[in-house]
N, C-alpha and C positions, 0 to 999 in steps of 0.2 A: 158016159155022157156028162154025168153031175163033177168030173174031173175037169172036161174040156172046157165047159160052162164056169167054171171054178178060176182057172187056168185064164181063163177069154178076159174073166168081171178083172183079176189081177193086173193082167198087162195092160188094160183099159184105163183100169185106175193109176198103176205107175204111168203111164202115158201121159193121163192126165193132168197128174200132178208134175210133171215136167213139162207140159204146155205152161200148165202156171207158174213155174219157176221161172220159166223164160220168159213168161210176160210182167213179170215182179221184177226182174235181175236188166231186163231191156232199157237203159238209160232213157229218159224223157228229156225235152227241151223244154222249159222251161223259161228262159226270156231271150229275147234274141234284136239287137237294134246296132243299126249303123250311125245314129244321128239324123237322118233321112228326112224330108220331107215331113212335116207336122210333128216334128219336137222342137221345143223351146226350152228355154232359161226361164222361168220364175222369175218374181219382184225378189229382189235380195231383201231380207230381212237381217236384224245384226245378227245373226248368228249363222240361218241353214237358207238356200238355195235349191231351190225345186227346180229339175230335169221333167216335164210333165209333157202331156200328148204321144199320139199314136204314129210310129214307126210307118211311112206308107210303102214302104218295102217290107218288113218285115210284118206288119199289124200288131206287133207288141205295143203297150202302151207303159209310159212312164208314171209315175215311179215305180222302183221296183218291189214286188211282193212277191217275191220269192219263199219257200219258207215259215207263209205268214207271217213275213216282214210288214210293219206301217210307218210311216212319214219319214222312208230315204228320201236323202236330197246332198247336194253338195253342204259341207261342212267348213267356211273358213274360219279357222281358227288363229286368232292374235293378230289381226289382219290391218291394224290401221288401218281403220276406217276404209278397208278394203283398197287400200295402196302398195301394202307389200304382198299383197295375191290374190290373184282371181283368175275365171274363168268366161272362156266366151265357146261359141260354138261356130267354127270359122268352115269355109270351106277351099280345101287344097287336094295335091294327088295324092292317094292314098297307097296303099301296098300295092295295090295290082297297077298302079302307075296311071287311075283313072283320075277326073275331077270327084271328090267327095264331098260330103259334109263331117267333121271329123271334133270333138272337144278338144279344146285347146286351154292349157292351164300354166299359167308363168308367177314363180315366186320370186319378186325384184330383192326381198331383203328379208330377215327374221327381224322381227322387232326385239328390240334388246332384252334381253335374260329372261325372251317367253319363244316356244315352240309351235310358232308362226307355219300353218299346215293348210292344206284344203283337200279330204277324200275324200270324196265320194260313201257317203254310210250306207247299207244298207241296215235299216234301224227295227232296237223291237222284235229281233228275231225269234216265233215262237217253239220253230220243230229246229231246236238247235244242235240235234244228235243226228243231224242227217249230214247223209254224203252230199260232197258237193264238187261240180268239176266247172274251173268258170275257163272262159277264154275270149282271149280280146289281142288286136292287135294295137302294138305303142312304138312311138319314136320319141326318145331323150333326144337333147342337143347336148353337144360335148364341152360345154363349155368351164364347167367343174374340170373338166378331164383332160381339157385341152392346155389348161394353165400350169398342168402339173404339179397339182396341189397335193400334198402327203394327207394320208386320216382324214379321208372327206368320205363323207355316205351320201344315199337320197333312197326311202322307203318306196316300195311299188305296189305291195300290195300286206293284206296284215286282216287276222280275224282276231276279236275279243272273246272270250267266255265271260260270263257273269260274274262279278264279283274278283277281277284284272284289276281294277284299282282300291281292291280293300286289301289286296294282297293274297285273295284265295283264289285267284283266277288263273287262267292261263291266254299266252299268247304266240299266235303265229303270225309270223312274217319275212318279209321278203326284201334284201337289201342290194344295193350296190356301194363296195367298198373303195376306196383307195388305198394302197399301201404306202410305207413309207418312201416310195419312189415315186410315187403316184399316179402305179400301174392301176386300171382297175379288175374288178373281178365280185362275182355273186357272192353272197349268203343267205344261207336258209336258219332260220331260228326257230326254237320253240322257250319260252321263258315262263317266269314267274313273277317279273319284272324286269325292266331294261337292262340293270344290274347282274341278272340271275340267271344266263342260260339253260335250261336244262339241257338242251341239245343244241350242237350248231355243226351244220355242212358248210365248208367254204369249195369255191369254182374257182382255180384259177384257170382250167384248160377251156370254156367254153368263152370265148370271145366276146366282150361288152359292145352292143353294137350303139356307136354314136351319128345320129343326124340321118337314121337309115330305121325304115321298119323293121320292127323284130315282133314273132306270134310269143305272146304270153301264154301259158298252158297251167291252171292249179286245179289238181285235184288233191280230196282229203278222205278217208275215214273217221270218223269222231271215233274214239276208242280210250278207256284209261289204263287201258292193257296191252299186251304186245301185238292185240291185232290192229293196233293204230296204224293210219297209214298218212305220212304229206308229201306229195310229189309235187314237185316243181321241174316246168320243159320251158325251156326257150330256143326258140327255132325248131324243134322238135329233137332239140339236145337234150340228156337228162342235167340239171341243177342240180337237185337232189333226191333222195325217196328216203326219206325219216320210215322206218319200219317201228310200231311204239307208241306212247303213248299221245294222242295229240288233246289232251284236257288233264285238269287233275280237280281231284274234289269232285269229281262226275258234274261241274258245271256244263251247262251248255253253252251253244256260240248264244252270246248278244247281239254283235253285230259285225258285219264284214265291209273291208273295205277295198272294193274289186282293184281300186289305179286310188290313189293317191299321188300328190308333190310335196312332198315333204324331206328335208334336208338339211346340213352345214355347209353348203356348198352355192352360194350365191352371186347370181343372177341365173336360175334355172326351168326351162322351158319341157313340156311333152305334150304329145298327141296322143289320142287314144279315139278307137274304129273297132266296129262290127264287135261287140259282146254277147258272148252266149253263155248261159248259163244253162249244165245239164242238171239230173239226179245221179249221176258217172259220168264216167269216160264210155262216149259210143263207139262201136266197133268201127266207124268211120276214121274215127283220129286216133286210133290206139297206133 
């Protein structure tokens, strides 16, 4: 009897503790907004742009705190007096071909010999060793792409670790290239500066989509070891999956920047709709 009792308390407690594995490993939602009804734009300040109020579709509320992030907000940087880029929050059809409310962000020009940008930060991030899966849907206009311009880029998305501009940092991001025909086509990086890849995945089989939704999909492990993970899906194509290190120096992220417009390639337009931000990838969108 004192065996079966034995025997019962064991499978109970493995039981157990595989309830709790799955309740720890089950991805959580985390922030979730379309632009919707009661969000706004912020008084622009020189520098940062607050995204603030509550999603009435989703009930999320702006800005984001994800992470233990504090004071995201849009970021224009080198902006003439906010003439060569900005942002509004306009409303058009969105993916599902409905009326939306949707960000809309156009960089007319780079001011000369500075890196004229606007992402979106999420800023101050304090649990910076966490996973992270964001997704959001965006539309590029092709107008870079359409002139057939050789060696053009425009960033889409990009995290910091701490200590990225003293030189002990690391960085992930996310690009779109030209080649010297000026086909386009993705890359995936991970660096130590813009100079210094440590890694890089280039796309040329997954088709750049121009003036058309396309779903953004990133997820990460923070790792300084080979269980690092960075994936990147568009349309629910794989981009890349960096298997590795994704930090060095065991910094943590600082901060991320879910859609940014930033680029060489001027007069350039995007949309961006419905962001979600999990703790993984849930078993819904794997």
């Amino acid at each position: 009897m004192r065996r079966i009792l034995t025997g019962l308390v064991g499978a109970l407690a493995c039981s157990s503790a595989g309830m709790v594995r799955a309740q720890v490993e089950r991805p959580r939602l985390l922030f979730a907004s379309g632009f919707e009804r009661g969000v706004k734009l912020g008084k622009q300040t020189p520098d940062y742009r607050k995204i603030y109020g509550r999603d009435s579709t989703t009930g999320y509320r702006w800005p984001i705190k994800v992470l233990g992030a504090s004071q995201s907000a849009l970021h224009p940087i080198h902006h003439d007096n906010h003439k060569a880029v900005f942002n509004r929050i306009v409303r058009i059809r969105g993916h599902d071909g409905k009326l939306t409310r949707v960000l809309y962000s156009r960089e007319n020009y780079a001011v000369k010999g500075k890196y004229t940008q606007s992402p979106y930060e999420i800023l101050n991030v304090q649990r910076g060793r966490s996973d992270l899966y964001i997704r959001y849907w965006m539309k590029i206009d092709g107008r870079m792409l359409r002139k057939k311009l050789h060696n053009k880029w425009r960033a889409l998305f990009e995290y910091k670790t701490r200590g990225y501009g003293k030189g002990t940092g690391f960085r992930l991001i996310g690009f779109v290239y030209t080649d010297n025909k000026g086909k386009p086509y993705w890359a995936w990086q991970g660096d130590v500066n813009p100079e210094k890849p440590l890694w890089e995945i280039y796309n040329t089989d997954v088709p750049v989509p121009r003036n058309e939704w396309f779903l953004m999909e990133v997820f990460w492990h923070w790792s300084e070891g080979n269980g690092g993970r960075a994936l990147w899906k568009v349309n629910g194509q794989l981009i890349g999956d960096h298997r590795g290190p994704t930090t060095v120096n065991s910094k943590p992220i600082d901060f991320i920047m879910p859609f940014q417009i930033y680029g060489n390639g001027n007069p350039k337009r995007q949309w961006v709709d419905d962001l979600e931000i999990w703790t993984g990838i849930p078993a819904k969108y794997r």
